[in-house]
Rosetta silent file (secondary structure, phi, psi, omega in degrees, C-alpha in Angstrom):
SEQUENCE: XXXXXXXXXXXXXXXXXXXXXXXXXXXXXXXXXXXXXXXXXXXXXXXXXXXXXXXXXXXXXXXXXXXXXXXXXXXXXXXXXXXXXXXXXXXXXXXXXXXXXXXXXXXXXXXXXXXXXXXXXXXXXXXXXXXXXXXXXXXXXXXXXXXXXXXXXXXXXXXXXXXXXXXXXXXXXXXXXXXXXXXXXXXXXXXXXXXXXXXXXXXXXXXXXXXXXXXXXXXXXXXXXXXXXXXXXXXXXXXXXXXXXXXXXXXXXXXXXXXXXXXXXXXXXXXXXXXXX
SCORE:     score description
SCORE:     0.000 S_00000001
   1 L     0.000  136.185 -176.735    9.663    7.968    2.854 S_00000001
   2 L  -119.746  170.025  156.786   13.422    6.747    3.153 S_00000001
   3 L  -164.364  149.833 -175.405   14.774    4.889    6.024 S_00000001
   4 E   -84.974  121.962  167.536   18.235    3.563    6.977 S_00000001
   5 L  -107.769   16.188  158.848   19.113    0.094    8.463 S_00000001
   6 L   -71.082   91.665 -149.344   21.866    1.172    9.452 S_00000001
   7 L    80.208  -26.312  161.533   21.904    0.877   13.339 S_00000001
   8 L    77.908   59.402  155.655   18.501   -0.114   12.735 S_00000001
   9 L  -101.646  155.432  175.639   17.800    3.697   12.408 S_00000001
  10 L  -149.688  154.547 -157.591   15.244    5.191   10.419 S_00000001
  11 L  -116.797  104.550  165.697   14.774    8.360    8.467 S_00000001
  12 L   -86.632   98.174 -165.661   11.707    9.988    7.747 S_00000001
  13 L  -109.038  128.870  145.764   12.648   12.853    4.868 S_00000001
  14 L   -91.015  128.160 -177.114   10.397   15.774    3.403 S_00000001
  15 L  -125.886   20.644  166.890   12.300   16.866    0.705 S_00000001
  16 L   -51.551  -94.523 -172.230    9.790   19.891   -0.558 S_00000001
  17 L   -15.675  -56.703  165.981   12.268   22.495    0.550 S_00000001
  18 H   -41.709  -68.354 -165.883   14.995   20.925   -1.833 S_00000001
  19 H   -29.023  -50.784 -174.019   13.235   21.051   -4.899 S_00000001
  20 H   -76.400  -25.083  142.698   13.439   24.574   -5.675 S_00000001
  21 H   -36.279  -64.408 -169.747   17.399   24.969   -4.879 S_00000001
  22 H   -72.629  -19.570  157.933   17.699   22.131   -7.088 S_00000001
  23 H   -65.761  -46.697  173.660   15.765   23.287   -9.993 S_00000001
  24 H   -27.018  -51.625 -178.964   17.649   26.457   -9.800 S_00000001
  25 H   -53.025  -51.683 -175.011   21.068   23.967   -9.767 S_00000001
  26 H   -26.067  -70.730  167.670   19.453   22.841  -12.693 S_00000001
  27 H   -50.296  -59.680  166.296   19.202   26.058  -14.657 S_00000001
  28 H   -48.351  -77.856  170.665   22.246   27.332  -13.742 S_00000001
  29 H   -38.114  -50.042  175.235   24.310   24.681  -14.937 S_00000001
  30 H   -57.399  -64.157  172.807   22.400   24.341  -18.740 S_00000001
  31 H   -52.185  -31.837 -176.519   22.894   28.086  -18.973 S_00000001
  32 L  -125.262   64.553 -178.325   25.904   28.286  -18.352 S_00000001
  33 L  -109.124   -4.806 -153.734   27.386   25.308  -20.178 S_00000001
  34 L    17.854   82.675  158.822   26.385   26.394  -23.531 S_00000001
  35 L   -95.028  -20.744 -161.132   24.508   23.216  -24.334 S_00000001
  36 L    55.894  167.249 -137.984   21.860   25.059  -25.719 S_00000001
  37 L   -66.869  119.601  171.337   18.460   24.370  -24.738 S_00000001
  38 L  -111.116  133.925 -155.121   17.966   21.211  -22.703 S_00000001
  39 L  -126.066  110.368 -172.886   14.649   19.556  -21.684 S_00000001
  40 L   -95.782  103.670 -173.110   14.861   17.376  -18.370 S_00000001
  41 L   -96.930  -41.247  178.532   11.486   14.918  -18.879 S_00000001
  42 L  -145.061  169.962  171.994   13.039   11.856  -16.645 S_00000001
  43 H   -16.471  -62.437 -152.276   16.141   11.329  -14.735 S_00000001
  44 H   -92.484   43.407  131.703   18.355    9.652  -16.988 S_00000001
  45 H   -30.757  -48.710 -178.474   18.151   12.681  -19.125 S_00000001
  46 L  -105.542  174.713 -172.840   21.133   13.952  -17.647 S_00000001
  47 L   -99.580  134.915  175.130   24.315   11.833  -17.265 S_00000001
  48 H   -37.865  -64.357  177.433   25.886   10.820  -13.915 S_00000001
  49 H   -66.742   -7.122  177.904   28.338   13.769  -13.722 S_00000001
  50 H   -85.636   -9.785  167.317   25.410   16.376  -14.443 S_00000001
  51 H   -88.696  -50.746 -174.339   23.759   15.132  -11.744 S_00000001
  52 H   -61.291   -7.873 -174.530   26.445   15.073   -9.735 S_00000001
  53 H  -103.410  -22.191 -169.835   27.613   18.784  -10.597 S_00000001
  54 H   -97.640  -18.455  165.556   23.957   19.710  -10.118 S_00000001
  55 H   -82.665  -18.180  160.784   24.109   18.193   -6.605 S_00000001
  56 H   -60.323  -72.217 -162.200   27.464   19.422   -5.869 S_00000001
  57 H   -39.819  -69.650  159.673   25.873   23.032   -6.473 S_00000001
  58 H   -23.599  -61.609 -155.697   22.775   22.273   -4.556 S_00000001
  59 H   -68.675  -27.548  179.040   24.288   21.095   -1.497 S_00000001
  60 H   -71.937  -28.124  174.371   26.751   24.363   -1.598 S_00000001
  61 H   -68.180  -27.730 -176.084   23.656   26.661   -2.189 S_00000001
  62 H   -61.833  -50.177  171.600   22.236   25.105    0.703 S_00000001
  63 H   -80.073  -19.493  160.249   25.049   25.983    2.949 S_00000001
  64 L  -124.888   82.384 -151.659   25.505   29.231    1.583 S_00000001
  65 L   -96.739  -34.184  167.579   22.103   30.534    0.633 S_00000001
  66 L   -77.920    4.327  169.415   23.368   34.213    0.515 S_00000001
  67 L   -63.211  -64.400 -156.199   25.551   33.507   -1.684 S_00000001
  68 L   -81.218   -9.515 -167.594   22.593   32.690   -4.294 S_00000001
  69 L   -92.742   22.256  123.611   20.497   35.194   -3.465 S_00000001
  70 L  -105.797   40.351  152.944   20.682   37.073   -7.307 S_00000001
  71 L   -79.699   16.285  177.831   21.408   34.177   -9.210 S_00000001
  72 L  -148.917   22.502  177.174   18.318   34.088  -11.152 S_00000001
  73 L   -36.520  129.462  156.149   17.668   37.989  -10.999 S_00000001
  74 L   101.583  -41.813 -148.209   15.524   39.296  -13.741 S_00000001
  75 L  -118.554  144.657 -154.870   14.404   35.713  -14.970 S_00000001
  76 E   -95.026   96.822 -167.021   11.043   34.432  -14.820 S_00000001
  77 E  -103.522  123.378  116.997    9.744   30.216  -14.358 S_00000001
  78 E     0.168   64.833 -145.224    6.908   29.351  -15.389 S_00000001
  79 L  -126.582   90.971 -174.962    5.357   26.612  -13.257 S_00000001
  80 E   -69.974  139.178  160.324    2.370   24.653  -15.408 S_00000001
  81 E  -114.786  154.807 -177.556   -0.382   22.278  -12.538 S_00000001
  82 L  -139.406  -39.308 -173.234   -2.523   19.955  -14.473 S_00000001
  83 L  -125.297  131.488 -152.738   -2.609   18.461  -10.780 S_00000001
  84 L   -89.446  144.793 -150.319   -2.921   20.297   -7.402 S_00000001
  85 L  -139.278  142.294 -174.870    0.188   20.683   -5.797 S_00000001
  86 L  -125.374  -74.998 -138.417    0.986   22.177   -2.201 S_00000001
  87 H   -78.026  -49.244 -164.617    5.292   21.620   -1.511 S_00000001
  88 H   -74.574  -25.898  174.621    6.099   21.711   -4.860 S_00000001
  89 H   -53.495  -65.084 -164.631    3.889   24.557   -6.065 S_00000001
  90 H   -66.706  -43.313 -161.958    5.427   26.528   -2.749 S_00000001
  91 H   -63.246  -50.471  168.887    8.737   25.522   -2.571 S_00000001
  92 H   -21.305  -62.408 -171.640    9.053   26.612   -6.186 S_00000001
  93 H   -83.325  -59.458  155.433    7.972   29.539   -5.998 S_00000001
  94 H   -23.482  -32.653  171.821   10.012   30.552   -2.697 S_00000001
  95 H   -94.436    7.471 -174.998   13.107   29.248   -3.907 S_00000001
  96 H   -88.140  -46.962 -172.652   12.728   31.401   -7.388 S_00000001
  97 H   -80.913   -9.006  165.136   12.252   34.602   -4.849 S_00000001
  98 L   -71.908  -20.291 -159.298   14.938   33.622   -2.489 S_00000001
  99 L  -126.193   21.455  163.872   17.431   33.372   -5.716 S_00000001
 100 L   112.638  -54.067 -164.096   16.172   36.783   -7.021 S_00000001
 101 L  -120.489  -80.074  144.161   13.980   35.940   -9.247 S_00000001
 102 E  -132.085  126.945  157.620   10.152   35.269  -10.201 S_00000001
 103 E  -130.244  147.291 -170.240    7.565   32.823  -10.468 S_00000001
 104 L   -91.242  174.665 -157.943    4.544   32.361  -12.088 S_00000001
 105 L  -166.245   82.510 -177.374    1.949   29.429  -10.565 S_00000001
 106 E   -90.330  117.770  174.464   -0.517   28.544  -14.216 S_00000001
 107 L   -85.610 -179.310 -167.998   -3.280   26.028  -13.202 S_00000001
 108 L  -150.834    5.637  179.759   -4.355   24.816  -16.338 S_00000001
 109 L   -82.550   -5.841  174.442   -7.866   23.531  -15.425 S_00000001
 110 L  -125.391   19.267 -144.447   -9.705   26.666  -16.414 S_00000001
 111 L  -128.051  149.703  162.660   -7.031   27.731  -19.136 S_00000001
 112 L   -59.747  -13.332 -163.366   -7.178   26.861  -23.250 S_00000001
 113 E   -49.836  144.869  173.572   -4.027   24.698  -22.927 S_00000001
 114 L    56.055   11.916  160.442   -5.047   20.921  -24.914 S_00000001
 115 L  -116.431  -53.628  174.159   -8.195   22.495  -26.039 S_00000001
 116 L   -83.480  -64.001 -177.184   -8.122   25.508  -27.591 S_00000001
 117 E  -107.869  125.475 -157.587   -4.586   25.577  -27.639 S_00000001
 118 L   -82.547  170.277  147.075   -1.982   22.484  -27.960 S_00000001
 119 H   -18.893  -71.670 -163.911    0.811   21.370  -25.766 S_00000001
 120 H   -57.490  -57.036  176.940    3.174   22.101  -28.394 S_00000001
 121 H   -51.094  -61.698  163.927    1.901   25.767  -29.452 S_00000001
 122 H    -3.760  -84.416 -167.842    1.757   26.279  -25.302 S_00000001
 123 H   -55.047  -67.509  172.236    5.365   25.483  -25.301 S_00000001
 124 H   -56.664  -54.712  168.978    6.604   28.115  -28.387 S_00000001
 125 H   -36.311  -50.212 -164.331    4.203   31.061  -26.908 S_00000001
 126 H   -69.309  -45.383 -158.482    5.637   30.263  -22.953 S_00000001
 127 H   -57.533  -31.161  170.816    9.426   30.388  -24.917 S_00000001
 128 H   -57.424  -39.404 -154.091    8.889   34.473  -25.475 S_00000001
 129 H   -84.605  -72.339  -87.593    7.721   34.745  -22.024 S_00000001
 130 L  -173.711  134.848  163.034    9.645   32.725  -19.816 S_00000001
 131 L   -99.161   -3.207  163.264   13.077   31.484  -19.056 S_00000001
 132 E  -166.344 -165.481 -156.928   11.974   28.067  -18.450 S_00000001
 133 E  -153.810  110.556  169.423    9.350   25.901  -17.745 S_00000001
 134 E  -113.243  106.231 -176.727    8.146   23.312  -14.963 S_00000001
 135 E   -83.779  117.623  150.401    5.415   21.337  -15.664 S_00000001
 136 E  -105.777   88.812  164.446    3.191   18.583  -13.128 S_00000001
 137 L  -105.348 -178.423 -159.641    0.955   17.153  -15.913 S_00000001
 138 L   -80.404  -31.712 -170.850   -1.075   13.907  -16.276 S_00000001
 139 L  -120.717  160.746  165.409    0.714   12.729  -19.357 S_00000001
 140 H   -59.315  -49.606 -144.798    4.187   11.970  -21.225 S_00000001
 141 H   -66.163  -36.204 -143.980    2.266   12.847  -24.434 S_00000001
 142 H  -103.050  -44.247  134.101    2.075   16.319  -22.588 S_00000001
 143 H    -9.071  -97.871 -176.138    5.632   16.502  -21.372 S_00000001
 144 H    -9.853  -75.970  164.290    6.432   16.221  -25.015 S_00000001
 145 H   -48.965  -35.528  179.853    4.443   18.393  -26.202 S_00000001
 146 H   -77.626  -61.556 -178.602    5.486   21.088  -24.256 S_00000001
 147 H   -85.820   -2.829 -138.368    9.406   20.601  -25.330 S_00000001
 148 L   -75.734  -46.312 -160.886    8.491   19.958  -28.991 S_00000001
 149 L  -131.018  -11.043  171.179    8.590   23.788  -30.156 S_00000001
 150 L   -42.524  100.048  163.377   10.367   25.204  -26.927 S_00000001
 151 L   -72.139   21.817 -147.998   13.340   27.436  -26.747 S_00000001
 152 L  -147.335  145.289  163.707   13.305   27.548  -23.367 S_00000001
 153 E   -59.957   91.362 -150.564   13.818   24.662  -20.584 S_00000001
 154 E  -107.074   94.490  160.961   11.284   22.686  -19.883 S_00000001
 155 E   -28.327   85.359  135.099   11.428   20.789  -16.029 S_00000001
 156 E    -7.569   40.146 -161.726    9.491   17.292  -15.731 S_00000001
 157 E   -78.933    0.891  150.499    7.827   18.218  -12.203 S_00000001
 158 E   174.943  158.384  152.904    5.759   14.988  -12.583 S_00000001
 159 L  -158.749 -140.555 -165.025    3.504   12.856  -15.209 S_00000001
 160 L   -82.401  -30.715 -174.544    2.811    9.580  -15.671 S_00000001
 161 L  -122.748   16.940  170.411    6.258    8.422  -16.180 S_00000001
 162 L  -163.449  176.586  173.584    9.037   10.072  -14.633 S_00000001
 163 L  -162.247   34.919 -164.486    9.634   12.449  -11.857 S_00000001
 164 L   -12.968  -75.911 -160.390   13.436   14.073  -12.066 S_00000001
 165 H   -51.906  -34.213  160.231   13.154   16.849   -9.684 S_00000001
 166 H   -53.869  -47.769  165.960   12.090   14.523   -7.100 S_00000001
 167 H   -56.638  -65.306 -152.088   15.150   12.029   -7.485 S_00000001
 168 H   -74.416  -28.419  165.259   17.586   14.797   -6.996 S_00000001
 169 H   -51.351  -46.052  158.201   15.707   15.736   -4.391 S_00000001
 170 H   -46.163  -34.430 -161.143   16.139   12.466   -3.191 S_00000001
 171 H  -118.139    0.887  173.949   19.385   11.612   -3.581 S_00000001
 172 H  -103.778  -35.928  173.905   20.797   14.885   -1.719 S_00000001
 173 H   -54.753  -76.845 -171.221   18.718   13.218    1.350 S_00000001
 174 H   -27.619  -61.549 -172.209   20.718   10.058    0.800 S_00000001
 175 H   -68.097  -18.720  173.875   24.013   11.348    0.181 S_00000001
 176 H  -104.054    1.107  165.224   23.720   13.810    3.351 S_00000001
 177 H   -89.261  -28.466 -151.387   22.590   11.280    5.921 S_00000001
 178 L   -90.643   27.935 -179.722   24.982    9.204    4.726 S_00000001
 179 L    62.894   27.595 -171.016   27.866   12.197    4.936 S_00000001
 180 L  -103.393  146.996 -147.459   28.681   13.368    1.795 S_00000001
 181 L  -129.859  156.388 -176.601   29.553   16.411    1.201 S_00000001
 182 L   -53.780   -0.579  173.015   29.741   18.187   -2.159 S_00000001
 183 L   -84.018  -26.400 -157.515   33.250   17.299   -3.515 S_00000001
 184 L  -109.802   23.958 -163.442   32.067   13.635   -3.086 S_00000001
 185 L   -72.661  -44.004 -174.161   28.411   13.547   -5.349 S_00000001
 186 L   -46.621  -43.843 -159.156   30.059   11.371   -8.173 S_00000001
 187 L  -116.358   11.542 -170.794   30.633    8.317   -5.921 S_00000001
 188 L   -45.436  -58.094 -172.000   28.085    9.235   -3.308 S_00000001
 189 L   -99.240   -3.365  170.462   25.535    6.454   -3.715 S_00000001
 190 L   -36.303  108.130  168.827   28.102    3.819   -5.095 S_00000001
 191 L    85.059   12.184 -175.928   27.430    0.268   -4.240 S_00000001
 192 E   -97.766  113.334  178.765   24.643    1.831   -1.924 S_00000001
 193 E   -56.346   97.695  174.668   21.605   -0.905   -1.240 S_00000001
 194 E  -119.564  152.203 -174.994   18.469    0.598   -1.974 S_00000001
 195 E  -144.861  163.567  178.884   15.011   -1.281   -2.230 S_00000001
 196 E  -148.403  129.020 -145.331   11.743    0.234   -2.688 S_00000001
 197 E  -125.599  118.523  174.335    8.310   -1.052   -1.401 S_00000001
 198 L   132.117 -171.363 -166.849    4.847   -0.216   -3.244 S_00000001
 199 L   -20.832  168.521  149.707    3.183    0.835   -6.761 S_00000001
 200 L  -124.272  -27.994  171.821    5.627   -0.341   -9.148 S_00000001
 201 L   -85.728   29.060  145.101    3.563    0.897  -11.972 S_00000001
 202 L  -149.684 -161.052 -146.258    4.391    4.295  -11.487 S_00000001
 203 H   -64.423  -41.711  166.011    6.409    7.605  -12.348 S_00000001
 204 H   -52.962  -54.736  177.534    8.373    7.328   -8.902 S_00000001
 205 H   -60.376  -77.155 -167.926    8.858    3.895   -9.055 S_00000001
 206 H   -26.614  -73.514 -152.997   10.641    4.409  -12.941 S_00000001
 207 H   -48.154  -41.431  173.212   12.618    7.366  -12.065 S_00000001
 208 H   -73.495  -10.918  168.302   14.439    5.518   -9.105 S_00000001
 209 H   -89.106   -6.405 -179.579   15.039    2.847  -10.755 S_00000001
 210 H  -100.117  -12.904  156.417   16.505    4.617  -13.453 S_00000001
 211 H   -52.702  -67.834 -149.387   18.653    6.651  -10.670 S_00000001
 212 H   -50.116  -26.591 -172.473   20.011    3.522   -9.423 S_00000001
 213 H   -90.595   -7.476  159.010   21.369    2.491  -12.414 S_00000001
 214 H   -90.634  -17.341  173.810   23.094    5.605  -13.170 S_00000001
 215 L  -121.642   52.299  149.186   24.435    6.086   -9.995 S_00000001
 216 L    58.430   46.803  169.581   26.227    2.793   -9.452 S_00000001
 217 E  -127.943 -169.085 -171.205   23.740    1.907   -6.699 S_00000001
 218 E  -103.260  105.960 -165.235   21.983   -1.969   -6.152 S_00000001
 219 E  -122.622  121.794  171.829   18.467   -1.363   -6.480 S_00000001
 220 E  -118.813  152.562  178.064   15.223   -3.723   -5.859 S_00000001
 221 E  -119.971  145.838  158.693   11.747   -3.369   -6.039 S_00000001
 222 E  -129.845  159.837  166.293    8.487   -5.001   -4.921 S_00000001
 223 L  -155.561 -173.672  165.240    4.942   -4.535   -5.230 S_00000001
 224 L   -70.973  153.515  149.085    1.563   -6.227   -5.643 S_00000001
 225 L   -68.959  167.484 -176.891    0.889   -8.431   -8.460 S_00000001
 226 L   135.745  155.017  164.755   -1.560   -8.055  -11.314 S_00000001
 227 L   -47.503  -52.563 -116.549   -1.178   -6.235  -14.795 S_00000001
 228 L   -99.389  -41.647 -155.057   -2.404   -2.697  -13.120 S_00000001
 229 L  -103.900   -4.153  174.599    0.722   -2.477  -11.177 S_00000001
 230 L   -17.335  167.936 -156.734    3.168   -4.021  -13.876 S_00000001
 231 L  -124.732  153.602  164.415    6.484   -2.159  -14.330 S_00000001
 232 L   -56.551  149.393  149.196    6.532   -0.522  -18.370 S_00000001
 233 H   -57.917  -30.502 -149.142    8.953   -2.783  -20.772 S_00000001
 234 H   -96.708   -2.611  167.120   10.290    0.423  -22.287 S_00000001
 235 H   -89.405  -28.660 -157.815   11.489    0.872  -18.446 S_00000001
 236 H   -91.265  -12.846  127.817   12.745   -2.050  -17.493 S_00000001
 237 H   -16.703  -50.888 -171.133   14.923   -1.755  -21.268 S_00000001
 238 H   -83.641  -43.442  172.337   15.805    1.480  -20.731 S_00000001
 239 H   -77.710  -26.867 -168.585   17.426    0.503  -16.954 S_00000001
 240 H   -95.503    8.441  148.572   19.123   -2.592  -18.088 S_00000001
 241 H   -46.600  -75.114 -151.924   20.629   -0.243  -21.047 S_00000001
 242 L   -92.674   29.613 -147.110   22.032    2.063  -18.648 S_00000001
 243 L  -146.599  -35.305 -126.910   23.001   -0.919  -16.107 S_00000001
 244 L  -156.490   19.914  167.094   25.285   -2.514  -19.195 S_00000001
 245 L  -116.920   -2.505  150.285   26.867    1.274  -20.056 S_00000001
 246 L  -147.965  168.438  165.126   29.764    1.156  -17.333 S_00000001
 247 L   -65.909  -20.871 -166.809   31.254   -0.749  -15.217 S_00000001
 248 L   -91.756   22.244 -170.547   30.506    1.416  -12.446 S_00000001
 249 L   -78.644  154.809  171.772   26.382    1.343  -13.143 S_00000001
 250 L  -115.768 -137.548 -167.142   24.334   -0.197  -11.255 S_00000001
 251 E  -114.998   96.389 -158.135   21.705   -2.782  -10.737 S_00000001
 252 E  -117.900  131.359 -162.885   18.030   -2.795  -10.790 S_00000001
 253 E  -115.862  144.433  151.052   16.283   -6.102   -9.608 S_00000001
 254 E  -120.186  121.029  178.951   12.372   -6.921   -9.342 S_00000001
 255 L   -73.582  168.178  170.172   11.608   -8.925   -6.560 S_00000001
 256 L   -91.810  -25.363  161.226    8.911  -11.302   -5.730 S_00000001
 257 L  -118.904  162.073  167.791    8.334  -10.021   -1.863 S_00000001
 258 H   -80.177  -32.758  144.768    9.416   -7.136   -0.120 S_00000001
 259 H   -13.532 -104.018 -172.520   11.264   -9.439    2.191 S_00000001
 260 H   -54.667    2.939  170.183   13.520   -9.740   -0.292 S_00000001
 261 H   -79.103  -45.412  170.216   13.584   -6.356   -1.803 S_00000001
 262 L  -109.879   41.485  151.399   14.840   -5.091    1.932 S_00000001
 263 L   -43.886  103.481  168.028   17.010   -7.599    2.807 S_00000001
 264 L    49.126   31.289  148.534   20.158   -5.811    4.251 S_00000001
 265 L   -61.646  151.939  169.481   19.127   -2.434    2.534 S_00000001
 266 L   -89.316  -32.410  169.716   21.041    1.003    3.279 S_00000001
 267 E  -144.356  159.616  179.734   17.240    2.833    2.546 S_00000001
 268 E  -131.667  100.684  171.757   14.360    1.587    2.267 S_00000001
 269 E   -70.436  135.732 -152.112   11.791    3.748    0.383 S_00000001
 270 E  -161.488  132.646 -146.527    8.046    3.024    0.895 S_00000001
 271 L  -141.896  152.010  170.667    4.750    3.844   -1.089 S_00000001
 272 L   -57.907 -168.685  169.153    1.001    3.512   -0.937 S_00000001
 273 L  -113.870  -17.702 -176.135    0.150    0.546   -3.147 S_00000001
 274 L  -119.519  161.072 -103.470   -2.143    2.689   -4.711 S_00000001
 275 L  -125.068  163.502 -151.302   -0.587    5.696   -6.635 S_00000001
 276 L  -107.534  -72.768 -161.826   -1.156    9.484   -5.809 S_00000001
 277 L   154.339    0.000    0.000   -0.633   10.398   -8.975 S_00000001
């Protein structure tokens, strides 16, 4: 949930519709950048202009949807659940046949995958198959596993510890209440107050904080106390790395109340305390 204090307005956003434009954005761009095979497992995987090139794209497919409608003709995603899924399952697969091209929907709870057959093998076998790969599994370890032996792209669509396609999903809500239009994604969220209220010890909770600090914005958090909801080390390391890698990066704070985490926020994002999943 975001909301605006701006005007003392508020925002309620479903951003299930996005997702599947923006994987798409995704695709497009790695293909045709000749990077060779790229695997997005958390946010700061890509670099502030590739996000910003994949949200420029995004926001133009959006506005021009016939434009887009064979840009993924012929090719075929994959879409592993380890965890039942309703917008992201659908939107997925609707925005692969809106752009042309196909999707597959693998549940994985009555399938050999981590029993019969590993993560890793999974992952070379799908690369024959498939032109990429989006996975919502339980684990990093699985994640991993999965890009290990891949030749093919393999899409984060949740685990335990990150949750990309949701931040870009996210951050095209921000940047379009707040009027930005696709020439202007680089600087969109600059200097933009964001605070977020709820788990702290999980995959949502990382990824935005690891947005904020790539995209220049001032970001705080609260939650309950207690070990169980503790933030990782190798997260809060990994943000003040990429906090201390430009000048224009930003800032990720953990507060002791949510008072102060939404003190004179621009959104204010807000979570169960206890975790979905």
């Amino acid at each position: 949930m975001l909301a605006s204090s701006n005007a003392v307005r508020r925002l309620v956003a479903q951003q299930a519709t996005s997702k599947a434009p923006l994987a798409a954005a995704v695709a497009k761009r790695f293909k045709t950048s000749g990077a060779g095979v790229r695997h997005i497992t958390k946010i700061s995987d890509l670099s502030r202009p590739e996000i910003s090139s994949i949200l420029s794209l995004a926001m133009e497919m959006k506005a021009t949807p016939t434009d887009y409608f064979t840009a993924l003709e012929n090719k075929t995603l994959l879409m592993l659940f380890e965890k039942p899924s309703l917008r992201t399952r659908v939107s997925l697969e609707a925005g692969m046949t809106s752009l042309g091209g196909h999707g597959i929907a693998y549940m994985t709870g009555d399938s050999p995958i981590g029993k019969k057959e590993t993560y890793e093998d999974t992952g070379a076998v799908l690369s024959r198959m498939c032109d990429a790969v989006t996975a919502r599994v339980k684990s990093r370890d699985q994640i991993a596993g999965l890009a290990a032996n891949s030749t093919i792209p393999i899409v984060n669509a949740l685990d335990d510890y990150a949750h990309p396609m949701q931040m870009l999903a996210d951050m095209q809500v921000m940047m379009e209440h707040s009027g930005v239009g696709p020439s202007g994604t680089a600087d969109g969220l600059q200097g933009t107050k964001f605070a977020f209220c709820g788990d702290l010890n999980n995959n949502v909770t990382y990824d935005l904080m690891r947005t904020g600090a790539i995209m220049g914005m001032d970001v705080r958090v609260a939650g309950p106390k207690g070990a169980e909801f503790a933030i990782e080390q190798s997260v809060l390391d990994e943000c003040a790395e990429l906090s201390s890698a430009s000048p224009d990066a930003g800032t990720v704070k953990v507060c002791e109340t949510a008072e102060e985490a939404v003190d004179g926020a621009d959104f204010v994002y807000a979570d169960s305390w206890m975790s979905y999943g």
